[in-house]
N, C-alpha and C positions, 0 to 999 in steps of 0.2 A: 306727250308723244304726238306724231305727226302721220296722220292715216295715206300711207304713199297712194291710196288709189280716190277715183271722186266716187260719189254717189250714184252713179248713173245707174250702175247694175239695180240695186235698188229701188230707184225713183222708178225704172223700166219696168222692174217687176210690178210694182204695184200700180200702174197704168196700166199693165195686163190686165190683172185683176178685176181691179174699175169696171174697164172695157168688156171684158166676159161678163161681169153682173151686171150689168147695163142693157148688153145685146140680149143675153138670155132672158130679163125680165121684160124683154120685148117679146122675146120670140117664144115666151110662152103665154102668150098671149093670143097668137095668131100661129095656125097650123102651117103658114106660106114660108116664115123665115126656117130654116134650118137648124139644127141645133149645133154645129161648127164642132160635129166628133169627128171628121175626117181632119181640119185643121188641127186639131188640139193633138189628135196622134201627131200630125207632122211637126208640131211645136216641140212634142215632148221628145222625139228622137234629137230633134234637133239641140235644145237645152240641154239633155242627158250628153250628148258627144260632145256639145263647146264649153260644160261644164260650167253653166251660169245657173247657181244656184236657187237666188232670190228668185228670176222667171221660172225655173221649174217649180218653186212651191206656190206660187201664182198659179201658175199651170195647173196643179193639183186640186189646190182650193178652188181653182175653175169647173175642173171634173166635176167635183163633188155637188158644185153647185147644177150644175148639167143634170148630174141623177136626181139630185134631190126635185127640180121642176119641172123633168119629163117623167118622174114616175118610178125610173128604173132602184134596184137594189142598191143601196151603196156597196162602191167595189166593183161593181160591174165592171164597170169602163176600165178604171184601174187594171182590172186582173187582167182586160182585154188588152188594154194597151203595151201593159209587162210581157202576156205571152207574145202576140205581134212582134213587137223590137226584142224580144231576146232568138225566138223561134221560125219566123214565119220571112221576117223582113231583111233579115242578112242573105236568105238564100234570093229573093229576089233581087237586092242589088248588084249580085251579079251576072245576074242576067240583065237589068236596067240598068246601066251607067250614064244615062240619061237624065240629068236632075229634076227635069219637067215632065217625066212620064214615072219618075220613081214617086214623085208626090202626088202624082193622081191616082197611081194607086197604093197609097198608103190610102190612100182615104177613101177609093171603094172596096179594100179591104176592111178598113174601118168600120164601115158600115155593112158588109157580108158578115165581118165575125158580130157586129152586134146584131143581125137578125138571127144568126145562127144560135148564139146566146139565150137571146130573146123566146123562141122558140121551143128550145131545149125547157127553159126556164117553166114556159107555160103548160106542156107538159108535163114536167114534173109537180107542178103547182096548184094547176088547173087554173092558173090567174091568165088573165088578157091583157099582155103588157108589149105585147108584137106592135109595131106597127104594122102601116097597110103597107105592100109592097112596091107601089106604083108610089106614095108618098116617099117610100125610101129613095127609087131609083129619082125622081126629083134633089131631093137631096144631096144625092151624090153630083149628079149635074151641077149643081148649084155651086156646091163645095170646089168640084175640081176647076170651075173659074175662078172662085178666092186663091184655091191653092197655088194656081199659075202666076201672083202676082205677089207671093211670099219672099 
């Protein structure tokens, strides 16, 4: 039998992949690069709605790698980024219809709900797993000029 479609979706995902383990084992490295959780929300709404499967499990396995080398819990991201795109993000796209202001803030939302998280976390915990807050809002900066060129 005769596969009617090519590989691409595939080969794509897993150049995501690559590419997240690659940046991340840089940018844990050095407190300057970002950890690319504003991108990776807008990847996953994005993969979740064009129903490209292989990239969103790339995507996933990128998450996962994200928590496990800045520290956080596994699941974090995940549960953050599920509540976001089912809760948070339909009521703002319509008020944004905008596709370059809806992706900037996907990603300082991104980053609000994981300090919020974060936060919660350490009080319940008593762990210190917050960043600093002047590092985050960096971050967002940072992100929402990737995000623009998505």
């Amino acid at each position: 039998m005769r596969r009617s479609g090519s590989y691409k979706q595939t080969l794509l995902g897993v150049a995501l992949f690559i590419g997240l383990y690659a940046y991340e084992s840089l940018a844990s490295m050095t407190i300057w690069l970002p950890p690319l959780i504003g991108v990776c929300l807008g990847l996953f709404m994005k993969f979740d709605k064009e129903d490209r499967f292989y990239s969103f499990m790339a995507l996933l396995f990128g998450v996962a790698l994200i928590e496990s080398e800045n520290n956080l819990p596994m699941g974090m991201l995940l549960g953050l980024f599920v509540f976001l795109a089912l809760l948070v993000v339909p009521s703002i796209q319509t008020f944004l219809n905008t596709p370059k202001f809806a992706k900037a803030s996907y990603v300082a939302l991104a980053y609000l709900g994981l300090y919020i998280v974060a936060m919660i976390l350490d009080i319940a915990t008593g762990s210190s797993i917050t960043p600093p807050f002047f590092i985050m809002l960096y971050y967002v900066a940072i992100e929402i000029v990737i995000v623009m060129f998505l």
